[in-house]
C-alpha positions in Angstrom: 18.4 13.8 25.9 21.7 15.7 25.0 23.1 14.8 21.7 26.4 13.8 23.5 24.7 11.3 25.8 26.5 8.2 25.3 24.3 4.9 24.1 26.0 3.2 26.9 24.7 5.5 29.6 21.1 5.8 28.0 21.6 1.7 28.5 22.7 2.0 32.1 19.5 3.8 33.1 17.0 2.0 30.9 17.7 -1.1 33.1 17.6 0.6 36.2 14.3 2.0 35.1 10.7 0.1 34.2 10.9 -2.8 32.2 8.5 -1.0 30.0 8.9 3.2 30.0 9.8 5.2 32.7 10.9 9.0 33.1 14.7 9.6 33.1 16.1 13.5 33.5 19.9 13.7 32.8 22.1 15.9 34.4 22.5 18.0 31.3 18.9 18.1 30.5 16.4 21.1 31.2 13.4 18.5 30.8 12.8 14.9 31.8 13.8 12.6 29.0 11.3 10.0 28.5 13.1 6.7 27.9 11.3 3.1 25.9 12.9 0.3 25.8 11.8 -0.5 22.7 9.3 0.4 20.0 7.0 -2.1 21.2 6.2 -0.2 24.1 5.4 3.2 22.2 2.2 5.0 23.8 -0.7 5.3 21.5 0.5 9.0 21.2 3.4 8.6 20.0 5.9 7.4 17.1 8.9 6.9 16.3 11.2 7.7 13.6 14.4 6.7 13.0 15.2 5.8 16.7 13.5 9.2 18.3 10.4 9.2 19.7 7.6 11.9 19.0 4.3 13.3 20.9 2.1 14.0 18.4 -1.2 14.5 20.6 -0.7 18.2 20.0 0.6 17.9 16.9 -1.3 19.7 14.0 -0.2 17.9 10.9 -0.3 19.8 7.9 -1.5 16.8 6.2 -3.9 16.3 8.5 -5.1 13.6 10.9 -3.8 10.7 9.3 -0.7 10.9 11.2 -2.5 9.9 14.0 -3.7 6.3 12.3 -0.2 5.3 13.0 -0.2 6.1 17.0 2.1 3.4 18.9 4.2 2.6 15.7 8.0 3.4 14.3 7.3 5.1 10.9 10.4 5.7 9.7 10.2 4.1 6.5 6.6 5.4 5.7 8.0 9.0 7.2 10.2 8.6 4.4 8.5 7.4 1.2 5.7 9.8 2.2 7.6 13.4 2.7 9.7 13.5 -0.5 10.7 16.8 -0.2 11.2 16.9 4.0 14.3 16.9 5.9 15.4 17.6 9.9 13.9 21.0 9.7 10.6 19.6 9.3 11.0 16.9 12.1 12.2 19.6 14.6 8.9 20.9 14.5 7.5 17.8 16.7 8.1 17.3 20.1 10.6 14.8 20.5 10.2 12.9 24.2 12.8 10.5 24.1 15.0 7.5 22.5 14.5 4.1 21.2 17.4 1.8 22.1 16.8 -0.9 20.0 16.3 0.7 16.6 17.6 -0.8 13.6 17.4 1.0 10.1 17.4 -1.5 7.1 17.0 1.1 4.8 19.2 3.8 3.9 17.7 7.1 3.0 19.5 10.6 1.3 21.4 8.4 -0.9 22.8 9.9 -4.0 20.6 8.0 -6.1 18.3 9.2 -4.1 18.8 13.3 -4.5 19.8 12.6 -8.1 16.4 11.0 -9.4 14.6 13.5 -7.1 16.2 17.0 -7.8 15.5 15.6 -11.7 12.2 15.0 -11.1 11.4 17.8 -9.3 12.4 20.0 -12.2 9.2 18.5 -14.0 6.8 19.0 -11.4 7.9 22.2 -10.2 6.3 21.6 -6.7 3.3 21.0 -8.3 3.3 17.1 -6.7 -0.6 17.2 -6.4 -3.8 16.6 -8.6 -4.0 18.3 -11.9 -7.0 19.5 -13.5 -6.8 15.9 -15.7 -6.6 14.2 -12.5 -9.5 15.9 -11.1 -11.6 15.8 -14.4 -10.7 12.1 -15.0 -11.7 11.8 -11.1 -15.0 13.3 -11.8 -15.5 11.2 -15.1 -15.2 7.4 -12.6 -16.9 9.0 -10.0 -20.2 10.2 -12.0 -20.5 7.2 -13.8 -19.5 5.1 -10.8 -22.9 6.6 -8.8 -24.9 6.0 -12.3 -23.9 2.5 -12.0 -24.9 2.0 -8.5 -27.8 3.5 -8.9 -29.0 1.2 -12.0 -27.5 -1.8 -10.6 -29.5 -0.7 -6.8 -32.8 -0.1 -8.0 -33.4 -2.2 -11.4 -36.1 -5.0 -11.4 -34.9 -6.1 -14.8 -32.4 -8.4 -14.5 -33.9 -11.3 -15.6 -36.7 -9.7 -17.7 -35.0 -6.7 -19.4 -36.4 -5.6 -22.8 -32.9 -4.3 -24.0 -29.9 -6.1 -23.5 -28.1 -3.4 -22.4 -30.5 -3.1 -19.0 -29.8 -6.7 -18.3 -28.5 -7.8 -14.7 -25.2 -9.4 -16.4 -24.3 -6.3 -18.4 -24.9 -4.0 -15.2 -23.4 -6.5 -13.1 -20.0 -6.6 -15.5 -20.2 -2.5 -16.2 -20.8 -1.7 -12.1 -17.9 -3.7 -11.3 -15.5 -2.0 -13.7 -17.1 0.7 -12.6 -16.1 0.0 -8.6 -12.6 -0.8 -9.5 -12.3 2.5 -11.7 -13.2 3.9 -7.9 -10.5 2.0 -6.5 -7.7 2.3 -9.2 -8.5 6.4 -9.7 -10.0 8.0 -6.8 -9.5 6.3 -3.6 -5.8 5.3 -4.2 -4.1 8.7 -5.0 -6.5 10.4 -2.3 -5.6 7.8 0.6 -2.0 8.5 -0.6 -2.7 11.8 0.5 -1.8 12.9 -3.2 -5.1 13.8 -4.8 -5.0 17.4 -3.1 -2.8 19.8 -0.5 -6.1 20.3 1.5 -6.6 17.2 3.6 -10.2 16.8 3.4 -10.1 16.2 0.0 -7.5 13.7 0.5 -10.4 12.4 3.1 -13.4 12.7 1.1 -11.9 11.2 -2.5 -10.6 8.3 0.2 -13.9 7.2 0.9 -14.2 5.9 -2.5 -12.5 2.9 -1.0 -15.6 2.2 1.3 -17.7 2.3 -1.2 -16.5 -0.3 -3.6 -16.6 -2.7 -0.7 -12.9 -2.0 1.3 -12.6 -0.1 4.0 -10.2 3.4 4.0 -8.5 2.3 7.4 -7.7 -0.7 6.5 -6.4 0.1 3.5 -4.2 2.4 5.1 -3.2 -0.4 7.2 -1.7 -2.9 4.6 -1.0 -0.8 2.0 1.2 2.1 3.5 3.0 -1.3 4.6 3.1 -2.6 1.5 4.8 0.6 0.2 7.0 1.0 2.8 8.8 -2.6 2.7 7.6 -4.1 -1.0 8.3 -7.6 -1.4 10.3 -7.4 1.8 9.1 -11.2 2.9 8.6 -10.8 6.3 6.8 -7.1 6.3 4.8 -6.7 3.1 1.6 -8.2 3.7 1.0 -7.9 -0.3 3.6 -10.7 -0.4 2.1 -13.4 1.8 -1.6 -12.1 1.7 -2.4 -14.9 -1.0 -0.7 -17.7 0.8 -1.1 -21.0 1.2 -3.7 -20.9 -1.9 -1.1 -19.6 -4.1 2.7 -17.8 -3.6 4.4 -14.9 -4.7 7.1 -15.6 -2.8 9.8 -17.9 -4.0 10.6 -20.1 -1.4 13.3 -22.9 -1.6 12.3 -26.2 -2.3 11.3 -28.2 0.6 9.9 -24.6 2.4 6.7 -25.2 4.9 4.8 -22.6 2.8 5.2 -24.5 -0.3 1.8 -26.6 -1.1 2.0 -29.3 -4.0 -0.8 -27.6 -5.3 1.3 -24.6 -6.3 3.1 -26.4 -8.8 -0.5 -25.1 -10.7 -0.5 -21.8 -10.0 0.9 -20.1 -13.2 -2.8 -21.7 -14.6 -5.4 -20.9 -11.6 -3.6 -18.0 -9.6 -5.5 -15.4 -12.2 -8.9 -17.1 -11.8 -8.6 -17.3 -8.2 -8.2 -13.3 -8.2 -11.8 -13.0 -9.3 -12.9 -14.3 -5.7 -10.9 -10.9 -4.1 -14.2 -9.1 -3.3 -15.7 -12.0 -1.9 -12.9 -12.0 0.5 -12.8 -7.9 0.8 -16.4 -7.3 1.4 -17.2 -10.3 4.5 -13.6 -9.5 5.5 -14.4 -10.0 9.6 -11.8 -7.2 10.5 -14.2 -4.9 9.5 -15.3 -4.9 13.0 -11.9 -3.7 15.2 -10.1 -2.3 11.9 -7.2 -4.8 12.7 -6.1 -5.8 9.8 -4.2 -9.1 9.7 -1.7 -9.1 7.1 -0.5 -5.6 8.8 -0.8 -7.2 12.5 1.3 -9.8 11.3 4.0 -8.0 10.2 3.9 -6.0 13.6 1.9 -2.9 13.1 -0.3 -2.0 16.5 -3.7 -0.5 15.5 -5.4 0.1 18.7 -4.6 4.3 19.2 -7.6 5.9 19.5 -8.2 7.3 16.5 -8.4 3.5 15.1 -10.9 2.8 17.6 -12.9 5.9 17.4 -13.4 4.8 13.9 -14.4 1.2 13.9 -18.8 2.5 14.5 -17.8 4.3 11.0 -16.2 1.7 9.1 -18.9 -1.1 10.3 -22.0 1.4 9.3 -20.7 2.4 6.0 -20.5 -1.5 5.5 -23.4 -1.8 6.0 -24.8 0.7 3.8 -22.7 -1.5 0.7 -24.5 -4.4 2.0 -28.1 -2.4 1.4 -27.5 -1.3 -2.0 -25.4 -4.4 -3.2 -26.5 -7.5 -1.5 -30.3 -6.9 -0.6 -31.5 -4.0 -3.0 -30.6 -6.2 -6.2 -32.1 -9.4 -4.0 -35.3 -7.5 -3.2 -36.2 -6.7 -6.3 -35.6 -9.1 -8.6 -35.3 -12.2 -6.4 -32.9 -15.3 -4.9 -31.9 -15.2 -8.7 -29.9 -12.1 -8.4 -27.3 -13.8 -6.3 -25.5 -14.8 -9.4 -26.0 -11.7 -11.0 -24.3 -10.1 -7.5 -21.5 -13.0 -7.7 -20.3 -11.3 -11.5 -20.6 -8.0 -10.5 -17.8 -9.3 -7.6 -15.8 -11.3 -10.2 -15.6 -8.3 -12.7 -14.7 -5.9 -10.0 -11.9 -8.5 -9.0 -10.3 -9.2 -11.7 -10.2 -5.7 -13.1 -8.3 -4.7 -9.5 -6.6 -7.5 -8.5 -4.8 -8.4 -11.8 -3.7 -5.5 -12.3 -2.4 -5.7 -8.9 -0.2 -8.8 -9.6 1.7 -7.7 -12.2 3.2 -5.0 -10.2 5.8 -6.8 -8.3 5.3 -10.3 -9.2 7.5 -10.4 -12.7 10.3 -12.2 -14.0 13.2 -9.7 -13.2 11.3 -8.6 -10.2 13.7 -8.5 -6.6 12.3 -10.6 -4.3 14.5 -10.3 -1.0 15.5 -6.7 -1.1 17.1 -6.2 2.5 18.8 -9.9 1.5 22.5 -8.1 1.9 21.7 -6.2 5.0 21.0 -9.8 6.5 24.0 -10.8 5.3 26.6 -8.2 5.6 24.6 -5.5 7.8 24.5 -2.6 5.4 21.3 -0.9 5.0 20.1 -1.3 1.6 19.0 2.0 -0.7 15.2 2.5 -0.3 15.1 4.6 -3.1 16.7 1.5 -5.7 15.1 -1.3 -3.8 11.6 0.4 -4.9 12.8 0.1 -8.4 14.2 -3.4 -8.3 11.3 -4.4 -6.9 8.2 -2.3 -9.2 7.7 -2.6 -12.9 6.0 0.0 -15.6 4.3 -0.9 -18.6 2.4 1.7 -21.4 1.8 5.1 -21.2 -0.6 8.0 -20.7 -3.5 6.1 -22.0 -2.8 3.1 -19.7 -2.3 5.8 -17.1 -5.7 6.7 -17.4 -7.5 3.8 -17.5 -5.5 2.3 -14.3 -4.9 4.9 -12.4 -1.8 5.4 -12.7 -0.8 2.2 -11.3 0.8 1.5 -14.9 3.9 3.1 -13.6 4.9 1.0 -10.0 8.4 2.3 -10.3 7.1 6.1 -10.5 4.4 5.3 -8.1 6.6 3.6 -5.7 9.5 6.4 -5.2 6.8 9.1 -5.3 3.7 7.6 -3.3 2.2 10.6 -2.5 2.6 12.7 -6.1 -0.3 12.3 -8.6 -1.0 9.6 -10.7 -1.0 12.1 -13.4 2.5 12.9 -13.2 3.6 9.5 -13.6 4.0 9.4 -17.2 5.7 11.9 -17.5 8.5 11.9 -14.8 8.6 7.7 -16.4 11.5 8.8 -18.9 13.7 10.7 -16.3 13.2 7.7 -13.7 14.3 5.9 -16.7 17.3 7.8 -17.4 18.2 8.2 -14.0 18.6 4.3 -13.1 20.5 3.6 -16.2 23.0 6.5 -15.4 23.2 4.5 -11.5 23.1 1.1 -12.7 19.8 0.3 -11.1 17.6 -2.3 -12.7 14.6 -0.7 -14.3 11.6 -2.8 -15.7 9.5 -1.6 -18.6 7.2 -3.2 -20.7 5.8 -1.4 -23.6 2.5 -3.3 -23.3 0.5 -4.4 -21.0 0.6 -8.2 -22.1 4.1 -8.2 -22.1 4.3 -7.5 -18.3 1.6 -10.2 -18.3 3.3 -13.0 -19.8 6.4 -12.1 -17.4 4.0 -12.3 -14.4 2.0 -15.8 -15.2 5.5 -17.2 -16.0 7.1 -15.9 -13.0 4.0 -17.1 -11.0 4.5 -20.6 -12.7 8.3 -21.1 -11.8 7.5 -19.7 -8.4 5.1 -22.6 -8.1 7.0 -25.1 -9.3 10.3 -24.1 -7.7 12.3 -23.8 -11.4 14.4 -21.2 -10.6 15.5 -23.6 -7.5 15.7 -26.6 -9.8 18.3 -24.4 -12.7 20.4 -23.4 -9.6 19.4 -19.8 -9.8 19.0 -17.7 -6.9 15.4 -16.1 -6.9 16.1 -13.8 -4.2 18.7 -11.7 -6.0 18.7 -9.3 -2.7 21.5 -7.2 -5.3 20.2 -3.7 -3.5 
């Protein structure tokens, strides 16, 4: 396709040609032009970014096959938020085959807020966006005594009998879970950000952590690239609905179908209720076909090849949690060790999941960022929206202990740099959104950002900020 074709002519043969791809060669072309009508019908070889379309069955991705995960899908967004440092040159190295008509970009990207908070950041890190050697020895710390754990909680026929109380089935069950979300918080999460290292099978290897806690890597991948790329964006981050109809972090208007009665409670059960997240991880049924539902729903395709190629993986490494963690503990120390299993889940829960919550579920927190491109059709900053939308609370030592997730706003603009940057890029971001006007969040403790997130949840439930005439869904980006 020429850059001066006209849209109008790219229109005029797309309805003279198959309803769902066909091959079009312009005049001015030297190669056939390979036309879509709309993302929809993207092969499983292919994606799209900001309205072009890319082969990338040849492609040998620096970062390595991961790209591959998201076969059939526009990436624009997760393009974006994922190559920091990238611009056209970079995309001119794929093979571009043809247009998408019926692209529409609800974020704007290179914005001066944008280049401003990077070019300061990058001053700190000095291209060195990947692990450190704190990362990798805190990494090595969670993972050494994550495999002690397993290994006491796999093989002990003590639970219930247990000469020292520190060999007992509750204490392992409560220290193994820590230890499983330690796993998830600091090893997993930067490496399936593809931050942990530049050499992708690191990135690969560290991301199995996730399958061995109990989650799967792919479907982590799934929801949670997702999640970054459109946070709190109702409609597309399956964070935001994933919960729903037990409990909402969306505010809905009074009177909304997804508002239960029984939410008017939620600011006193929704933490207690996240102690039953590995139940619902671990016999997750999508285990099976690595479709995961909160990403299907919001209209990512996960049925490329690389998806199913991995599915025999995902189910046997399942299965190998199910050995250690379900029938190990049973076989040797009886029915009894069910509940003993049961507090080993809750533990593991509620260390990941509330922690979880508090990112984007706050009092000041945006809840419809792409509300004024709705409205007025302006793309909204990606960039500020991740800041409205993200809170920080502590420091280095909360860094450490959560992975870095302490520091959403950080994390969020720079998904795939190092947890253990985070706190110390935190004052720049800082200064950077004051100097823009862009709402940043901070809570010097971790309470703090508590309280704001049980009281949030509470007038969410029981539409207040409805009630006082306020408009929850500020949608100021």
């Amino acid at each position: 396709m020429p850059p001066n074709a006209s849209a109008s002519g790219l229109t005029q043969r797309l309805v003279a040609a198959d309803p769902t791809r066909s091959t079009v060669t312009d005049e001015d072309a030297t190669e056939p032009t390979q036309i879509l009508r709309s993302n929809e019908h993207l092969a499983n070889t292919e994606v799209s970014i900001e309205g072009t379309i890319y082969d990338i069955s040849d492609f040998k991705h620096p970062g390595g096959e991961v790209i591959k995960f998201f076969g059939g899908n526009d990436v624009t967004v997760q393009y974006r938020m994922i190559h920091h440092r990238h611009g056209d040159k970079q995309l001119a190295k794929m093979k571009a085959v043809g247009k998408v008509v019926d692209y529409e970009a609800e974020y704007k990207f290179d914005t001066e807020f944008e280049r401003e908070v990077k070019r300061e950041v990058f001053k700190i890190t000095k291209g060195r966006d990947f692990g450190t050697y704190g990362y990798f020895f805190r990494a090595f710390l969670y993972i050494a005594f994550f495999f002690f754990m397993q290994y006491k909680f796999a093989t002990s026929t003590t639970f219930f009998t247990a000469e020292n109380w520190y060999e007992s089935g509750w204490v392992l069950a409560v220290a193994f879970g820590v230890a499983q979300a330690w796993i998830g918080l600091n090893v997993q999460h930067d490496a399936n950000h593809g931050a942990a290292s530049k050499k992708p099978w690191v990135n690969d290897l560290l991301g199995f952590g996730a399958d061995l806690i109990g989650g799967c890597k792919w479907s982590w991948l799934a929801q949670h690239w997702t999640h970054h790329a459109y946070t709190n964006h109702a409609d597309k981050d399956p964070d935001s609905f994933s919960s729903e109809p037990i409990f909402t972090f969306n505010d809905y208007p009074i009177g909304h179908a997804k508002r239960m009665w029984w939410h008017r409670f939620q600011g006193a059960f929704f933490l207690p209720m996240l102690g039953f997240y590995w139940l619902s991880m671990v016999f997750n049924p999508q285990i099976i076909d690595l479709r995961h539902s909160g990403a299907k729903y919001v209209g990512l395709k996960m049925e490329n090849d690389f998806i199913v190629k991995r599915r025999k993986f995902a189910i046997a490494l399942r299965l190998c949690y199910f050995y250690l963690n379900l029938y190990s503990p049973v076989a040797n120390n009886g029915w009894s060790a069910v509940a003993v299993i049961m507090l080993m889940g809750v533990a593991e829960s509620l260390t990941l999941a509330t922690l979880f919550s508090l990112s984007h579920n706050f009092e000041m927190s945006d809840r419809d960022p792409t509300l004024n491109f709705r409205k007025t059709g302006e793309e909204v900053c990606w960039f500020k929206s991740q800041v409205e939308t993200s809170s920080t609370y502590g420091g280095v030592v909360a860094g450490w202990l959560s992975g870095g997730l302490n520091c959403q706003v950080e994390h969020h603009l720079f998904p795939r740099m190092s947890s253990s940057w985070y706190p110390y890029i935190a004052p720049t971001v800082r200064r950077v959104c004051e100097k823009h006007g862009v709402r940043y969040v901070y809570y010097p403790w971790i309470w703090q950002n508590m309280w704001s997130t049980v009281s949030y949840m509470h007038k969410v439930g029981t539409g207040a900020n409805w009630k006082d005439m306020m408009q929850p869904l500020s949608g100021k980006n």
